[in-house]
N, C-alpha and C positions, 0 to 999 in steps of 0.2 A: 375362247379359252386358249390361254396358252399348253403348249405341249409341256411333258413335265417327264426328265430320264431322271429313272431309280439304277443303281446298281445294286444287286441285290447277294450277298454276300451269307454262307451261313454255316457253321461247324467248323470253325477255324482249328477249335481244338491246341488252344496255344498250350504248351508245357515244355520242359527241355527233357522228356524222353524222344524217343524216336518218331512216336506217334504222330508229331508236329512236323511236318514239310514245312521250314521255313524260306527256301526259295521260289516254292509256291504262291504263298502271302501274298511275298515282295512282287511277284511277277504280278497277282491279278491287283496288288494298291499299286503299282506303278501306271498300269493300263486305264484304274480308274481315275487317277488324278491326272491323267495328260488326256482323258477323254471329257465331253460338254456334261458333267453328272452333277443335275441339281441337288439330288441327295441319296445317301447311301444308307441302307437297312441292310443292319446284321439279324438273325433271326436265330441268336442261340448258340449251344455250347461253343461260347466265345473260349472259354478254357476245359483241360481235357476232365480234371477231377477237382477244381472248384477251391484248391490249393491256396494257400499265400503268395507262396512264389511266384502261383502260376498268375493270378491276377496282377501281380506286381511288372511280372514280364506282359504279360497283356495291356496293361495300361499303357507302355510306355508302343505296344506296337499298334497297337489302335492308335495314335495321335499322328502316325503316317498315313494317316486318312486325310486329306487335305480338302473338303468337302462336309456339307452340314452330315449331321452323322445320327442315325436312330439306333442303339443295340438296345437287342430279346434277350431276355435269360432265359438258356436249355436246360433240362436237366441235368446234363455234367455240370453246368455252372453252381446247381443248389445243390450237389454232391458235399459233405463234410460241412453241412450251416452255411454254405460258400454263397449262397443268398445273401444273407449280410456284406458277405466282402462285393458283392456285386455292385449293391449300393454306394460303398465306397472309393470303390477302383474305377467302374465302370458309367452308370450313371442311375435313374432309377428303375424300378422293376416293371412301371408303368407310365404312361402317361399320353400326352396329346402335341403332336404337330399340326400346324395348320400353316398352311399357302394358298397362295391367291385365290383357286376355287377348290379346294381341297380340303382334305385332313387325315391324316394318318394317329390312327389311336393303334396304342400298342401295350400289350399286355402280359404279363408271369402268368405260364400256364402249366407250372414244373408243381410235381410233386417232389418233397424233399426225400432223395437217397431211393427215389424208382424210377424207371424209363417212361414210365407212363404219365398221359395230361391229365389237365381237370379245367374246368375256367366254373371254380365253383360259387354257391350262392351269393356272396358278396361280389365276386368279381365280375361273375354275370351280369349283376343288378347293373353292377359300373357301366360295364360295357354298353347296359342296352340304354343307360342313361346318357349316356356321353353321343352316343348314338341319334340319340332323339334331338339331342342340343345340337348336334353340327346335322338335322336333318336336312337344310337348306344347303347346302354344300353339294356342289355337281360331283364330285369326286370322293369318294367316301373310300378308304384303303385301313382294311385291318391287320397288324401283324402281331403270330404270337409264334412257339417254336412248332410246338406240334401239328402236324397234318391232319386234316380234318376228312379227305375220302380215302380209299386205302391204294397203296402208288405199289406201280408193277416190281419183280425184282429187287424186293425185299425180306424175300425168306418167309417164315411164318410171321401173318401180320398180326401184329400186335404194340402197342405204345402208342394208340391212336387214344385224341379225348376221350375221357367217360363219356361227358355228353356230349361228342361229337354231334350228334343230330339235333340236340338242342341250339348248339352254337350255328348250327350250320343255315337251323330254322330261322334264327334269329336276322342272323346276316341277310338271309335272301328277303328278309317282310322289310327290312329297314335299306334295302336296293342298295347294298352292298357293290362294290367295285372289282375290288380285288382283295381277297385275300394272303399274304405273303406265309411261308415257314419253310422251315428245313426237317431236320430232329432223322432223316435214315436217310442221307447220303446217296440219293436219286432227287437228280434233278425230272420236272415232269410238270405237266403246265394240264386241265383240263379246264373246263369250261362247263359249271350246273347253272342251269339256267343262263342268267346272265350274268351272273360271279363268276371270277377267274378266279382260280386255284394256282397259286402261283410256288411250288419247292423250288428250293434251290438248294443243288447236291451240295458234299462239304468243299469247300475250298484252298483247304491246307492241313486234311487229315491223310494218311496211309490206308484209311479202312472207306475204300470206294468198295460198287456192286459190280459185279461180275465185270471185273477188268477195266474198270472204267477210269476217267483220268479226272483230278481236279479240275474244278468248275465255278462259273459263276453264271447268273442272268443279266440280262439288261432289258428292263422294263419301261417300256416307252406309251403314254397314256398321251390321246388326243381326240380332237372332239369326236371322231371315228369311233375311238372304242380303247382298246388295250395290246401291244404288239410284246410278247414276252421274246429275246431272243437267248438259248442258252450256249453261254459260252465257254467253250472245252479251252484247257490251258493248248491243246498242239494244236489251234487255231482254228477246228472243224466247231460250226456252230448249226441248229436247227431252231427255225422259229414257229411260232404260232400268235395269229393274230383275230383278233373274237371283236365284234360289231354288237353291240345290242339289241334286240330285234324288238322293230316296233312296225307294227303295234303292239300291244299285248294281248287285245280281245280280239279274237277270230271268229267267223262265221262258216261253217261247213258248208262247200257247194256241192252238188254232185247225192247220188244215192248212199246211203249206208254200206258197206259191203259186208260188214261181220260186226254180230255183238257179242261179245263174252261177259261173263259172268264171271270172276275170280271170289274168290274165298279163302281163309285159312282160320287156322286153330280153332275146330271148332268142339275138340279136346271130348270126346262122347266117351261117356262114364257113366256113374251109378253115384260119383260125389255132388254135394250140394250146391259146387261150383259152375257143373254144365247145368244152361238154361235151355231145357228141353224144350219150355213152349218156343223160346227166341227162334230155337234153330227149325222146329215146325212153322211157325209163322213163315220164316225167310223163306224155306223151301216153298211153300205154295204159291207168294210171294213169286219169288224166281218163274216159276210153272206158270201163272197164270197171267200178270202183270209185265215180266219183263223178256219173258220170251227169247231166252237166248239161244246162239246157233253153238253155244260150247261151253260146257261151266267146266270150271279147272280151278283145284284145291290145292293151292299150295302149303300143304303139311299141317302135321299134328291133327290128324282126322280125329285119334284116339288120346287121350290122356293118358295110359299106359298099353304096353303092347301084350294085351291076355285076349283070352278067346270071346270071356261073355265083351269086352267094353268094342269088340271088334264085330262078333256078332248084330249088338244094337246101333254101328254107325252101318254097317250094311242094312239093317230096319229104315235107314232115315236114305241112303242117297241112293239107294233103287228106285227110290219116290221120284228123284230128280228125271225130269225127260230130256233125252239126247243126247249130243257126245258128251262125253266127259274126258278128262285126267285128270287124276291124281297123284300129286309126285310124296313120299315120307317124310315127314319132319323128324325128330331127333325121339317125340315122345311114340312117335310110331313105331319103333323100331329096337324100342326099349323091350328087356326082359324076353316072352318068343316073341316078338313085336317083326322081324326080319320075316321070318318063315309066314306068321301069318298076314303082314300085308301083303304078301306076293299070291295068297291060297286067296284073300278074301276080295283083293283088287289088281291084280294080277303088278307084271310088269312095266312099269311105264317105257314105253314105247314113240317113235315121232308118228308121226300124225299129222297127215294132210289131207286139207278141204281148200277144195278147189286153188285158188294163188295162194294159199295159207299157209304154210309151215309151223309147227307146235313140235319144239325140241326140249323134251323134259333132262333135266339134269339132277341128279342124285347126289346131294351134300351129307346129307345127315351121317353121322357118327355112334357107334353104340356107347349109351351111358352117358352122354356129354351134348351139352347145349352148342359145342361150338364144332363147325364145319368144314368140310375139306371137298374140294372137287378132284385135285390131287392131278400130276405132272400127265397123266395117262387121260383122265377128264378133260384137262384141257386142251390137250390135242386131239380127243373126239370133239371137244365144240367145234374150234379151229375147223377140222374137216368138215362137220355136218353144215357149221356157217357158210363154207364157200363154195359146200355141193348144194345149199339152197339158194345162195348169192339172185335167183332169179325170180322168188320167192318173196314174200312178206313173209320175215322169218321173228316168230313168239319163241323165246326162251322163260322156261318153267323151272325154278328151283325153290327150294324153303329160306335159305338163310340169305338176307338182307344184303346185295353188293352195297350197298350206301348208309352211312348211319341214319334211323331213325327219331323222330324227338321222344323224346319219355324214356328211351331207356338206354340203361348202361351196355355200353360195347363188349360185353361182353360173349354175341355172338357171335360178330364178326367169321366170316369165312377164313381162315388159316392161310389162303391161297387169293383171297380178296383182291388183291392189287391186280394178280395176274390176270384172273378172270373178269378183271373190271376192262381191262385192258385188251383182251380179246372182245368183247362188243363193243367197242368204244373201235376198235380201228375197224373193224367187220362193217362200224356202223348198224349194229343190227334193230331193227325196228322198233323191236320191243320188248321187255325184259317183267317177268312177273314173276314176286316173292312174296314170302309172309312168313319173316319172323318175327318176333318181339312186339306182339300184343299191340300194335299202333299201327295205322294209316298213313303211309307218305308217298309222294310223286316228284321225282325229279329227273329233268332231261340230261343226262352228262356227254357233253361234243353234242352228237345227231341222236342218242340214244336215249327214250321215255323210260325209267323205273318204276313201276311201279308195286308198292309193299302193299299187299294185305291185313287189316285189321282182322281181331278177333270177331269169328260172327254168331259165338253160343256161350264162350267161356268167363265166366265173371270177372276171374284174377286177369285184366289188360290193364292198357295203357291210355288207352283212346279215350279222351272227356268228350266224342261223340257216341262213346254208348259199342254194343257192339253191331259189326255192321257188313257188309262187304260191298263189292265193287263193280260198278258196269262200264265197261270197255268197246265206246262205239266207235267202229274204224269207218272211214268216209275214204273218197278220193283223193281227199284233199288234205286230211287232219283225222290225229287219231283225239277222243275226247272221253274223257275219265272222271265219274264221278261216285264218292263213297256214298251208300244209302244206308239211314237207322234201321238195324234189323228188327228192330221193335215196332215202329211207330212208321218209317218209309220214309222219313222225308230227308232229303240228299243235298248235296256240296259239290261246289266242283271241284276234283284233285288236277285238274291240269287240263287244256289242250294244246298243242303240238302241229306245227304243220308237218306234212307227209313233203319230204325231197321231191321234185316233179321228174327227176330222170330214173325213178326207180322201175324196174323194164317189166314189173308186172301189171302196170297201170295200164 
């Protein structure tokens, strides 16, 4: 294969208000047209409000691109119907590149006149179809403007796809390469699984993050892997470079060293929605068959926070034998829901067995599905992260650092980038949550997610039923698999090899 350089360009934000740095532009198209760049991917708000003018001046400064050229429509572009002018000015809203062993599909992921994405049912279907057609292609690159994990240093997150986790699903089953976008002015490159996450901050906007300076990437893919470098206009760059890891299937050497049991929403009420035998089954289930050295619930124990629906989930997990935590999800905590989880299951607290570390974190919000660890949370993680740095360190929260498939984002964590971003450099081992009613596992950098399913509650997500989680940790690989709380029989969410210089081995 040959090597193949992108520049990757995105939030130009053309207009003739101030907002538009235009000797910014000029500086990163002059750089990319005297540099070897086989082709250039814009990734959205090419103009600031979607204007006449402004695509009239955009047209004529895009043709300074001297180089094959892909542009994304952002949502400033489909501000005022400026979707239409897109197609006119600019080129179409979608479509297919392909090279030597490649292909870049690119697609509208803008809602008309919100900040927010969607890649909804029609364009889905495209996506996964166009997908299947260029399956035999070593190189598979998808761009759209929106961000698909939630990126540090962006304030309250939110303007992430609806179905971020469907899209996300998607890409990773059909071995996805890289993924490109911009849409919040942070440059930031991660690595789920073996997809590249690839932003790129704005390149000739005024509205950078916290002092940061105009930017572009350069994306260089070869039969190695993918080498993202981001490039600052005062000439300071940082790269990141990701290999694919093969194999895929691993085999555990070495003894077991810890199993956990994970769980969530198992929502215990008096409505027709909690399945009381499910969640009896599971627990004997748990006790008898799978013998664990830790169960730990992440949230929504209770459907609402009153005393009888609290009273009968303390009926159900005194039954459970051994350690526990428990951390609150959002329904726990509702109405007195605060007062009596702390009377009924006390404070979550960290919690060490033997090399183990279990660091519970506290998101939930009164009255609201959507979470905050907040500026003070994350500087306890930070600390407790690298006073256990020696440590196999389990971080325990409710709400989802990663999107989900099945459901709309709208839990998303407030502060999600930041705290994705503190285990992601910490490297931390392992990460367990449970919101939004579905099952997912993904590695992000060195770092395993894993979300909990629903394991008693009718209203989910999961078309395996409801279920929870068995977390076998080895020497060598941690290995994770969801089991039917009904009927037992399991999948595997992931295995993971364990870093060999981790200094509690």
């Amino acid at each position: 294969m040959m090597d193949m350089l992108i520049a990757h360009i995105s939030d130009t934000h053309i207009t003739n208000e101030v907002a538009f740095k235009s000797y910014a532009y000029d500086l990163i198209v002059n750089e990319i047209n005297t540099k070897p760049f086989d082709l250039v991917v814009h990734t959205g708000d090419v103009t600031n409000n979607g204007l006449r003018e402004e695509y009239e001046h955009a047209s004529y400064l895009i043709k300074k691109i001297e180089k094959p050229l892909v542009v994304v429509p952002g949502n400033h572009d489909a501000r005022n119907v400026g979707y239409e002018l897109f197609e006119k000015y600019i080129g179409p809203l979608y479509g297919v590149y392909e090279f030597d062993n490649g292909v870049i599909i690119w697609l509208d992921s803008t809602i008309p006149d919100l900040s927010d994405g969607r890649v909804g049912g029609y364009k889905f279907k495209w996506l996964k179809e166009k997908l299947e057609a260029y399956s035999h292609k070593k190189i598979k690159i998808v761009a759209a403007h929106h961000h698909l994990v939630p990126l540090p240093d962006t304030g309250r997150e939110r303007n992430v796809l609806f179905n971020a986790g469907d899209v996300l699903d998607l890409l990773l089953t059909h071995e996805v390469t890289l993924y490109m976008c911009g849409h919040k002015h942070v440059p930031n490159v991660y690595r789920v699984e073996d997809l590249v996450v690839d932003n790129a901050g704005c390149a000739s906007c005024r509205k950078t993050r916290k002092g940061d300076v105009n930017s572009y990437n350069i994306v260089k893919i070869t039969d190695k892997g993918v080498k993202v470098v981001i490039r600052r206009l005062t000439g300071d760059e940082e790269s990141k470079e990701h290999n694919p890891i093969r194999p895929k299937i691993f085999i555990p050497r070495g003894r077991r060293l810890l199993r956990i049991v994970q769980i969530s929403e198992s929502n215990v009420s008096d409505r027709v929605y909690f399945r009381k035998r499910t969640l009896e089954n599971a627990i004997k289930a748990i006790n008898e068959k799978y013998k664990p050295d830790i169960v730990i619930h992440c949230g929504d124990v209770v459907e609402k926070g009153i005393e009888r629906y609290y009273e009968k989930a303390m009926e159900y997990y005194e039954k459970v034998k051994g350690e526990k935590i428990i951390v609150p999800g959002h329904n726990d905590i509702s109405y007195l829901g605060y007062e009596l989880f702390r009377e009924y299951f006390g404070e979550p607290e960290v919690l060490e067995l033997g090399d183990f570390v279990f660091i519970p974190i506290l998101s939930a919000q009164y009255e609201t599905q959507i979470g905050v660890v907040g500026r003070t949370g994350q500087k306890m993680l930070s600390r407790m992260l690298e006073e256990f740095r020696e440590k196999f360190r389990i971080v325990i929260m409710h709400h989802n650092l990663v999107p989900v498939p099945g459901v709309k984002e709208i839990g998303y964590l407030e502060d999600a980038g930041n705290v994705l971003k503190i285990i992601t450099e910490n490297e931390t081992e392992l990460t367990l949550t449970g919101h939004g009613g579905n099952t997912s596992a993904v590695k992000v950098e060195k770092s395993p997610i894993i979300n909990a399913g629903s394991i008693s509650w009718e209203l989910h997500r999961n078309p395996f039923g409801n279920s929870f989680n068995i977390i076998d940790i080895y020497e060598d690989m941690v290995v994770a698999f969801e089991i039917q709380a009904t009927w037992g029989s399991r999948k595997v969410l992931g295995m993971w090899k364990i870093k060999s210089e981790i200094p509690w081995l």
